[in-house]
DSSP file (Angstrom, degrees, kcal/mol; ACC not computed):
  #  RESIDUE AA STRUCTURE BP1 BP2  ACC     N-H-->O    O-->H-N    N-H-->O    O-->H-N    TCO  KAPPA ALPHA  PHI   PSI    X-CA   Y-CA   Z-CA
    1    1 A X     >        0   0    0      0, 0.0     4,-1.9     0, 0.0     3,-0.1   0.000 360.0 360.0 360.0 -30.4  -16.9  -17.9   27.4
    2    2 A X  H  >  +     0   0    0      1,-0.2     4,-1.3     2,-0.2     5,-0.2   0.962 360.0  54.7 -94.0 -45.0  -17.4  -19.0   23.6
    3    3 A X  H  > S+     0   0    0      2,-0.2     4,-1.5     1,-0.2    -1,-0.2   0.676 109.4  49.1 -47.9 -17.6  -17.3  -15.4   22.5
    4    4 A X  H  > S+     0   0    0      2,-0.2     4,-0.6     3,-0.1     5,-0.2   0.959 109.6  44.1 -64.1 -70.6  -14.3  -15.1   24.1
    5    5 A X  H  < S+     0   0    0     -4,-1.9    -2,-0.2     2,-0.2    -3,-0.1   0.519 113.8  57.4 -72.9  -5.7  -12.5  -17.9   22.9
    6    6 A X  H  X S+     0   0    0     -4,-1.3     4,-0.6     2,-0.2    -1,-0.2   0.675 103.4  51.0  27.4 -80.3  -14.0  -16.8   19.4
    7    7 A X  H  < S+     0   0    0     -4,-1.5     4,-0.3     1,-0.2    -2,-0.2   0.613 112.2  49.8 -81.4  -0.6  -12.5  -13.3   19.5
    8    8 A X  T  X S+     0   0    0     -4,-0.6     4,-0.7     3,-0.2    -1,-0.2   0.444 113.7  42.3-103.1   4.8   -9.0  -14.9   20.3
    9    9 A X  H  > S+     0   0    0     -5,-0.2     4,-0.7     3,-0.2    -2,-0.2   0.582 112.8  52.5-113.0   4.0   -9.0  -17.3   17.7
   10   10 A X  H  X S+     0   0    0     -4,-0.6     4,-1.0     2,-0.1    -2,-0.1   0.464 115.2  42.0 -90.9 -21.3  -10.4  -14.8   15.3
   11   11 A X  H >> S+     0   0    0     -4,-0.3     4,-0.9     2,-0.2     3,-0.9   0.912 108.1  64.5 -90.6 -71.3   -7.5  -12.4   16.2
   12   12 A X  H >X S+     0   0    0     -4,-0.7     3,-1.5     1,-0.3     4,-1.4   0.740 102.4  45.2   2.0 -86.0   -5.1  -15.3   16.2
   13   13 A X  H 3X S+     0   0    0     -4,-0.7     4,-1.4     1,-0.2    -1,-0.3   0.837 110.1  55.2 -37.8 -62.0   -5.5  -16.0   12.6
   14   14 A X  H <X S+     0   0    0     -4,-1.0     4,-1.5    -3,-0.9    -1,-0.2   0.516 111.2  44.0 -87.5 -13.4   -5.3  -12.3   11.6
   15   15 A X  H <X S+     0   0    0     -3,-1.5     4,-2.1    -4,-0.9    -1,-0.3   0.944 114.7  47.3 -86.8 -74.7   -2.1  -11.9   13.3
   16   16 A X  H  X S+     0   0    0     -4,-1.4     4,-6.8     1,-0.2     5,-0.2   0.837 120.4  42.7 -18.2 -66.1   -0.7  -15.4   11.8
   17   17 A X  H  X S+     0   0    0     -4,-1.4     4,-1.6     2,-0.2    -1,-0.2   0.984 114.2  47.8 -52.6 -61.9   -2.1  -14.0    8.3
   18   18 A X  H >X S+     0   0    0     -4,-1.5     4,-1.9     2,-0.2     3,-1.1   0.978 117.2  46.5 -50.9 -54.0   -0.7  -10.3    8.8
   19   19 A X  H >< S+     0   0    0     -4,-2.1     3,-0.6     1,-0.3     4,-0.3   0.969 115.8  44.2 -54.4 -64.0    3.1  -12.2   10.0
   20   20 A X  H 3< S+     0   0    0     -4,-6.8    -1,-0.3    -5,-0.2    -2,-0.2   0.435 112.2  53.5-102.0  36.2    3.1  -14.4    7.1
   21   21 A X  H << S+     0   0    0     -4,-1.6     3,-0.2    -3,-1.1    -2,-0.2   0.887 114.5  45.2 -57.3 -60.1    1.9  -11.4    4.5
   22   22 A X  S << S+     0   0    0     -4,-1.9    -2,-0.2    -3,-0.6    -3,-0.1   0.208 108.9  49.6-117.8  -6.9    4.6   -9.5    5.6
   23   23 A X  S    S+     0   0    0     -4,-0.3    -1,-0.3     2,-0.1     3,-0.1   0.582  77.4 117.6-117.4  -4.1    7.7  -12.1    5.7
   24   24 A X  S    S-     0   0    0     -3,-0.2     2,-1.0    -5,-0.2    -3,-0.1  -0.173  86.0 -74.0 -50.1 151.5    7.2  -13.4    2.2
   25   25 A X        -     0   0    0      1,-0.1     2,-0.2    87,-0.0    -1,-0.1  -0.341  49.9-139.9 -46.6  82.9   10.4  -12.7   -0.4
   26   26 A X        -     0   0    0     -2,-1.0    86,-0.2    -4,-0.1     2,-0.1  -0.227  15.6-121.6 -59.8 128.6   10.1   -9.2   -1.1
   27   27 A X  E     -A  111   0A   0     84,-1.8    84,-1.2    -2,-0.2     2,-0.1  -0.484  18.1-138.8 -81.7 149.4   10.9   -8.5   -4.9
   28   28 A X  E     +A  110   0A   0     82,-0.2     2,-0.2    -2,-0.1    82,-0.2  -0.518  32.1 164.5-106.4 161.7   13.8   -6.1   -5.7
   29   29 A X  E     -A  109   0A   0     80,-1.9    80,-2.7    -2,-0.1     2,-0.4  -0.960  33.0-137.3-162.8 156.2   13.2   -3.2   -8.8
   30   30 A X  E     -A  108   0A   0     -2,-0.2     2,-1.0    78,-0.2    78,-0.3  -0.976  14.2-153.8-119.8 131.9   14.7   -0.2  -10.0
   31   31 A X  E     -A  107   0A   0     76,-4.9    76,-3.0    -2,-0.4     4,-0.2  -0.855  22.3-127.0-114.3 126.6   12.1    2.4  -11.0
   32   32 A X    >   -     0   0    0     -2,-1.0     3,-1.2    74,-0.2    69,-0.2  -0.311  39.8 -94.8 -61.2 141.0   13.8    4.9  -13.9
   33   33 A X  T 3  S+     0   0    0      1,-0.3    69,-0.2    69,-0.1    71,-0.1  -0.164 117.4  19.8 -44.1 148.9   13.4    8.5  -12.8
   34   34 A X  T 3  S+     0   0    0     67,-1.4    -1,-0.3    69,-0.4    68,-0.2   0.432 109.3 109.1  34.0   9.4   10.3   10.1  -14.3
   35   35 A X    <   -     0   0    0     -3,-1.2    66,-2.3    66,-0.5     2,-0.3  -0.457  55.4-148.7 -92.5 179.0    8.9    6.1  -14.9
   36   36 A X  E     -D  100   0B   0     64,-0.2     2,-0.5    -3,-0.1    64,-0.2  -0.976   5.8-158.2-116.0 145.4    6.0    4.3  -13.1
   37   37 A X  E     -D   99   0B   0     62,-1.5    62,-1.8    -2,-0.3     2,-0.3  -0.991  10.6-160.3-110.2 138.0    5.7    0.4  -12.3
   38   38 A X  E     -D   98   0B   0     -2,-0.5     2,-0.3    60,-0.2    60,-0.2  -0.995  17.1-161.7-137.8 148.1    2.6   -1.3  -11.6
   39   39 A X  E     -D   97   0B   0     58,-1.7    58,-1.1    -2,-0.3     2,-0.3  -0.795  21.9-166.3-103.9 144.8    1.7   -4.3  -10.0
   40   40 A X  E     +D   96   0B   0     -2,-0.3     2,-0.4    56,-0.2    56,-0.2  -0.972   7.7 178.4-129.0 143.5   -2.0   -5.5  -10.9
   41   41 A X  E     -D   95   0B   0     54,-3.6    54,-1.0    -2,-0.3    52,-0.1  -0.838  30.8-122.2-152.7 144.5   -4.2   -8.2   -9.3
   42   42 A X  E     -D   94   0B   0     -2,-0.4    52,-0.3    52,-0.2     2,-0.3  -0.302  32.1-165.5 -59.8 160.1   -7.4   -9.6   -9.6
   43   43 A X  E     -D   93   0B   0     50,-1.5    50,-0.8     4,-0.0     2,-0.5  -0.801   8.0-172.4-155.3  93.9   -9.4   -9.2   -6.4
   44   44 A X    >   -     0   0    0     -2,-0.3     3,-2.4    48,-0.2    48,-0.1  -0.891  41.1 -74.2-101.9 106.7  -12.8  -11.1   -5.4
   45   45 A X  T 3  S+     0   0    0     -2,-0.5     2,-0.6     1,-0.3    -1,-0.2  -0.050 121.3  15.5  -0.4 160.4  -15.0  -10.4   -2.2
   46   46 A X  T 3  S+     0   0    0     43,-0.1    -1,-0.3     1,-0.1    43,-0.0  -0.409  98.7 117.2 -88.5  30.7  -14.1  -11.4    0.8
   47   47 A X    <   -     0   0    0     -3,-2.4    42,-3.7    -2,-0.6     2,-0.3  -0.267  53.6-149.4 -62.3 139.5  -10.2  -12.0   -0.8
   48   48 A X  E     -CB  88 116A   0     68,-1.5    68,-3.3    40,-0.2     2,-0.6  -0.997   2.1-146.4-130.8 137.2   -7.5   -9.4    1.2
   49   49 A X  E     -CB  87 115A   0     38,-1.1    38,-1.6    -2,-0.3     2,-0.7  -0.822  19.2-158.8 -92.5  99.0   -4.4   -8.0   -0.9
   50   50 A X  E     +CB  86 114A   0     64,-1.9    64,-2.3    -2,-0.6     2,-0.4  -0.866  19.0 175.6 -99.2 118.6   -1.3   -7.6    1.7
   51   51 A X  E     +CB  85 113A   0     34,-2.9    34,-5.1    -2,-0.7     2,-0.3  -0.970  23.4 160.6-154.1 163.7    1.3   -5.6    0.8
   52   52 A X  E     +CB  84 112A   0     60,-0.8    60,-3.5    -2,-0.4    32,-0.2  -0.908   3.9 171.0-158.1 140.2    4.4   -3.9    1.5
   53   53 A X  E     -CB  83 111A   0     30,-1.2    30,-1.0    58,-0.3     2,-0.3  -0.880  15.5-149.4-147.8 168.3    7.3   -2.1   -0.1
   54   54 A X  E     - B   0 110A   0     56,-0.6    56,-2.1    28,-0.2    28,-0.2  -0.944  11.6-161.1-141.2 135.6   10.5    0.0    0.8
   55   55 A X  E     - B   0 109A   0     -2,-0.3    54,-0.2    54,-0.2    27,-0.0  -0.677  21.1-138.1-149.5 106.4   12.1    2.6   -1.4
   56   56 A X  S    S+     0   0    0     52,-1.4     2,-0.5    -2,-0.2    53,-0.1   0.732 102.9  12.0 -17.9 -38.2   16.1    4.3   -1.2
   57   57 A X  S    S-     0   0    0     51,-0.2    23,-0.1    24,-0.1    46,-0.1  -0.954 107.1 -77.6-150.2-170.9   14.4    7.4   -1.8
   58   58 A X        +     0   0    0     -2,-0.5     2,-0.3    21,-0.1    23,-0.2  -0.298  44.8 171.4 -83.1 153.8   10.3    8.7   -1.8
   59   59 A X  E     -E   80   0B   0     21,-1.2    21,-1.5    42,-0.1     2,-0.4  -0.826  40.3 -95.8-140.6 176.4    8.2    7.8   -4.7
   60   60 A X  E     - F   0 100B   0     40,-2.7    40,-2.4    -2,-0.3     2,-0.5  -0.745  45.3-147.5-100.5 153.7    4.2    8.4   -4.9
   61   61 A X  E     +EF  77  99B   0     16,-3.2    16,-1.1    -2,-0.4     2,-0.3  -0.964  18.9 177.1-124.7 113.0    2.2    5.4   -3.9
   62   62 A X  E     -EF  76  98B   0     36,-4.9    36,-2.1    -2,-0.5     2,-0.7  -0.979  32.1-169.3-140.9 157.8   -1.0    3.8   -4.8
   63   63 A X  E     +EF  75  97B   0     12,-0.9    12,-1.4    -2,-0.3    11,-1.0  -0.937  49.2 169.8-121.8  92.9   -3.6    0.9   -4.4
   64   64 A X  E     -E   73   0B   0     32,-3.9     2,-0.2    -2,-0.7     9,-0.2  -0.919  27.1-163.4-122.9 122.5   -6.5    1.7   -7.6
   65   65 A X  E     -E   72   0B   0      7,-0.5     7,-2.8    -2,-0.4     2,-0.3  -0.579  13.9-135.1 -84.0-173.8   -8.7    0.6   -9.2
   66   66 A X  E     -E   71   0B   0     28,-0.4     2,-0.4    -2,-0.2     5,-0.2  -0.930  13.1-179.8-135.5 120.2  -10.9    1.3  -12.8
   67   67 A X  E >  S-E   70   0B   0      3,-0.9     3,-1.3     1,-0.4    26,-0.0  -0.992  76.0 -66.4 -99.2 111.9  -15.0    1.4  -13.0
   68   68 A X  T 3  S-     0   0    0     -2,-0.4    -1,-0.4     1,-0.3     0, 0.0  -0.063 122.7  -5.1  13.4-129.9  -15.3    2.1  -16.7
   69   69 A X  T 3  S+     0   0    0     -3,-0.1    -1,-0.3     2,-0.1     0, 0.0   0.701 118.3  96.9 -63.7 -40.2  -13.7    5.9  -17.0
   70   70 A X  E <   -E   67   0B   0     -3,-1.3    -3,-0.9     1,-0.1     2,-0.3  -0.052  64.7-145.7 -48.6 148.1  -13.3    6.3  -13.4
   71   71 A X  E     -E   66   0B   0     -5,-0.2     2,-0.4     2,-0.0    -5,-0.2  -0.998   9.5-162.3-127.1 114.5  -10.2    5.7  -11.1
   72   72 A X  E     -E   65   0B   0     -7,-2.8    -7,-0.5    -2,-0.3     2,-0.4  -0.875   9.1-172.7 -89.4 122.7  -11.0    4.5   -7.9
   73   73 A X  E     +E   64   0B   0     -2,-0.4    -9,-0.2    -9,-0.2     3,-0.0  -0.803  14.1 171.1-141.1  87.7   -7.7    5.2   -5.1
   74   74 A X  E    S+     0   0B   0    -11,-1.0     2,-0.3    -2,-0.4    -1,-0.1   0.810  77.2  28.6 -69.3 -37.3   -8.3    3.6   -1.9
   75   75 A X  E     +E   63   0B   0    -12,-1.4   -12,-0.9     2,-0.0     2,-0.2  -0.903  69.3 170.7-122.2 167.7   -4.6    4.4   -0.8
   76   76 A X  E     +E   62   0B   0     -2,-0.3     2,-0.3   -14,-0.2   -14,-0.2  -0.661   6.1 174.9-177.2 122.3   -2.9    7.4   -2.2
   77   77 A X  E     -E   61   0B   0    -16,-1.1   -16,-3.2    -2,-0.2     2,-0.4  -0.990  17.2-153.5-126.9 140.0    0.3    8.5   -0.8
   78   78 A X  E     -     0   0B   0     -2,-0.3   -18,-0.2   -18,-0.2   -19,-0.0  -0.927  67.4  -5.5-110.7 146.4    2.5   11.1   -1.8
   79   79 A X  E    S+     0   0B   0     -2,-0.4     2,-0.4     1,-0.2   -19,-0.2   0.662  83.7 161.9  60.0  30.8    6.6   11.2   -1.2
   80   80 A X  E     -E   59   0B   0    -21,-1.5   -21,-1.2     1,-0.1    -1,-0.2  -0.800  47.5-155.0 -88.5 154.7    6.9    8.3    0.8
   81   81 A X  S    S-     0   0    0     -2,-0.4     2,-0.2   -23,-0.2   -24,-0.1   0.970  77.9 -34.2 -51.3 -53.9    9.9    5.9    1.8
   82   82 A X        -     0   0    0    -28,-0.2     2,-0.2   -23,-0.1   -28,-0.2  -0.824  48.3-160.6-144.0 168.4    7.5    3.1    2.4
   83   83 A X  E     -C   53   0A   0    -30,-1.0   -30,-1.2    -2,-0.2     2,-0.3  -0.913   5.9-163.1-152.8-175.6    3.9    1.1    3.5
   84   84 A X  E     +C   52   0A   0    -32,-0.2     2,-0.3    -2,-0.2   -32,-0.3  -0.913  29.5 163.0-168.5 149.1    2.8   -1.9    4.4
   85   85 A X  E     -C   51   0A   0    -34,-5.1   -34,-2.9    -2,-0.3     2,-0.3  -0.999  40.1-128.6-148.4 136.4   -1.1   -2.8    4.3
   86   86 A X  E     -C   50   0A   0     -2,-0.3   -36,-0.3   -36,-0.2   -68,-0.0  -0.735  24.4-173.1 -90.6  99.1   -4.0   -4.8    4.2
   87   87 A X  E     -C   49   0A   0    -38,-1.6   -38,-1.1    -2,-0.3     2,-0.5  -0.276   8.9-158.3 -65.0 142.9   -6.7   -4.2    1.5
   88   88 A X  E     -C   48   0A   0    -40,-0.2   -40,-0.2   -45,-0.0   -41,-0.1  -0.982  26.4-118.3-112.1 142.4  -10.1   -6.0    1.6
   89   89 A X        -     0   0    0    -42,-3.7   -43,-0.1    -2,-0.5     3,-0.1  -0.488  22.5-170.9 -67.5 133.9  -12.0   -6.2   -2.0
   90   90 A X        -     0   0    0      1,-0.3     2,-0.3   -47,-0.1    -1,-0.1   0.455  68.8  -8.2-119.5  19.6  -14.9   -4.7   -1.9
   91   91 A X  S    S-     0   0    0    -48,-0.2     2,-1.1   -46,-0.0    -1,-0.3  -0.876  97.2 -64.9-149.4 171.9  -16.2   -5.8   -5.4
   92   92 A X  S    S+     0   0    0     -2,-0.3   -48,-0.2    -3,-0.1     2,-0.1  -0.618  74.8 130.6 -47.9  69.8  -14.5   -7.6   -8.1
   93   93 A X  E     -D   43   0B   0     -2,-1.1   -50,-1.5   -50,-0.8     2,-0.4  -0.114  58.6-102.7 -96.8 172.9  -11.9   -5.8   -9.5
   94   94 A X  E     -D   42   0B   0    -52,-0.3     2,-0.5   -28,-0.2   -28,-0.4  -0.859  40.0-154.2 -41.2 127.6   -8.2   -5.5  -10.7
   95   95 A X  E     -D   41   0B   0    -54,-1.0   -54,-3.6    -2,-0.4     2,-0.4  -0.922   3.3-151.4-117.4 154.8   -6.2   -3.7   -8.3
   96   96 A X  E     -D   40   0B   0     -2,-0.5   -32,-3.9   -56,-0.2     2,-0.3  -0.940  13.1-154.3-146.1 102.6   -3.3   -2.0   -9.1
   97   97 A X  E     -DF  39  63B   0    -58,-1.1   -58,-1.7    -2,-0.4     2,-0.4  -0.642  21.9-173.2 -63.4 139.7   -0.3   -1.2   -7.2
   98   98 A X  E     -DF  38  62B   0    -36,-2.1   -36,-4.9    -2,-0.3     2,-0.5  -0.971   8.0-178.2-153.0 128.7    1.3    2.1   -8.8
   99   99 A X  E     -DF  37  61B   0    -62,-1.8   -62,-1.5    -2,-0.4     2,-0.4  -0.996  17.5-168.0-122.9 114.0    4.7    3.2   -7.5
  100  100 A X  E     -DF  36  60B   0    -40,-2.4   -40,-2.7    -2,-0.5     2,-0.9  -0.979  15.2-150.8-128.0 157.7    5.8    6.5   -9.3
  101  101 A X        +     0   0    0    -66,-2.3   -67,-1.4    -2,-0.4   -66,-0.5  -0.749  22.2 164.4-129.4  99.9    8.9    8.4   -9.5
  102  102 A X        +     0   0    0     -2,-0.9     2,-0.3   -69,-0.2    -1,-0.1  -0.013  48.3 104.9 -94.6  34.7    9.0   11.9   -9.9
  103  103 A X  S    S-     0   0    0      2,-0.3     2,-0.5     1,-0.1   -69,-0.4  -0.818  81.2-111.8-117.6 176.5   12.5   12.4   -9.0
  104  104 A X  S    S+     0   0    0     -2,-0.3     2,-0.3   -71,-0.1    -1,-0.1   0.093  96.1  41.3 -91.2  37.3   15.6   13.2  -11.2
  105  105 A X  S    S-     0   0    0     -2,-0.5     2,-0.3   -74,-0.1    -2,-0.3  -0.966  92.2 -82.8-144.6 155.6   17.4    9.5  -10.4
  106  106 A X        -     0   0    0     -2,-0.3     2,-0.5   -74,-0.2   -74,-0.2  -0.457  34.7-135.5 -53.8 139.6   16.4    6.1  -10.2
  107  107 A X  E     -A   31   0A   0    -76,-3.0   -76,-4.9    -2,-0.3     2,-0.5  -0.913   1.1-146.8-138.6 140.0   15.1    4.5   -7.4
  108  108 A X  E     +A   30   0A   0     -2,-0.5   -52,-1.4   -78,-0.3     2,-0.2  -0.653  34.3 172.5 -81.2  97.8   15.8    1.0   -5.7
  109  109 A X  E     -AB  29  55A   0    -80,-2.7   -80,-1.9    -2,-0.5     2,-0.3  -0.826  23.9-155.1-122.3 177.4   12.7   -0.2   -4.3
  110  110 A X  E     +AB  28  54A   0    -56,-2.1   -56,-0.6   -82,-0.2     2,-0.3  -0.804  19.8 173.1-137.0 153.3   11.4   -3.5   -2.7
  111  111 A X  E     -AB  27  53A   0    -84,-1.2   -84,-1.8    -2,-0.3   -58,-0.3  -0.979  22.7-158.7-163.4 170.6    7.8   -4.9   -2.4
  112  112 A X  E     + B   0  52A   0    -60,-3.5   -60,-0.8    -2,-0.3     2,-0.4  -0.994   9.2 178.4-141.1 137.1    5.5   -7.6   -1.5
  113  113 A X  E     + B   0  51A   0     -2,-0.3     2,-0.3   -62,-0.2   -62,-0.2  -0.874  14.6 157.3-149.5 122.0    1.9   -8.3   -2.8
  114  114 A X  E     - B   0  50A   0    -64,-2.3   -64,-1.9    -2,-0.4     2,-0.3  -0.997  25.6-150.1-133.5 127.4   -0.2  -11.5   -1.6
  115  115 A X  E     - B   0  49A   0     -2,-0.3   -66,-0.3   -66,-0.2     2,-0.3  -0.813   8.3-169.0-106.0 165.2   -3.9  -12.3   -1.5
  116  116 A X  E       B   0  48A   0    -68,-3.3   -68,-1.5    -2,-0.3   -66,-0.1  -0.738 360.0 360.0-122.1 169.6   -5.3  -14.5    1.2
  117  117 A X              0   0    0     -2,-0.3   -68,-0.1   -70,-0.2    -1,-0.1   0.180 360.0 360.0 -86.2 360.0   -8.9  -15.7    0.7
């Protein structure tokens, strides 16, 4: 019985957490044709990074981080519209969302990035 009520109040929260990740004010940007934007945040064990975006037309996508010369890419998408995610740190890093646009226009995109402890 206490493992029971346990795994629903441990699922509880993650739903609660995932719902209000995902309804925060997503911020609007335009990213210039050939440009990148990145969003960066610091990131400490057991902290999770929730995120989301939309984009009028497909851009490359990525979640990375840097150990001295190395690029670490835990998501990597290519030519999509959109995602929506939760990362968990698994050391102490900067993470870096990276939106790029390899097409010949600008593109109107949306995101959201929150950590929860």
């Amino acid at each position: 019985m206490t493992r029971v009520v346990m795994a629903v109040v441990i699922t509880v929260g993650m739903v609660l957490f995932t719902a209000s990740a995902f309804s925060q004010a997503k911020k609007p940007m335009t990213i210039k044709s050939g440009k990148v934007h990145e969003k960066c945040l610091s990131l400490t064990p057991p902290q999770k990074l929730a995120y989301s975006f939309e984009s009028a037309a497909k851009v490359n996508f990525n979640l990375n981080y840097r150990k001295g010369d190395l690029v670490y890419y835990p998501v990597k998408l290519d030519r999509t519209n959109g995602e929506a995610g939760i990362y968990e740190a698994k050391a102490r890093e900067n993470y870096c969302l990276v939106w790029e646009n390899k097409s010949g226009a600008d593109i109107a995109l949306t995101y959201s990035a929150k950590i929860a402890p």
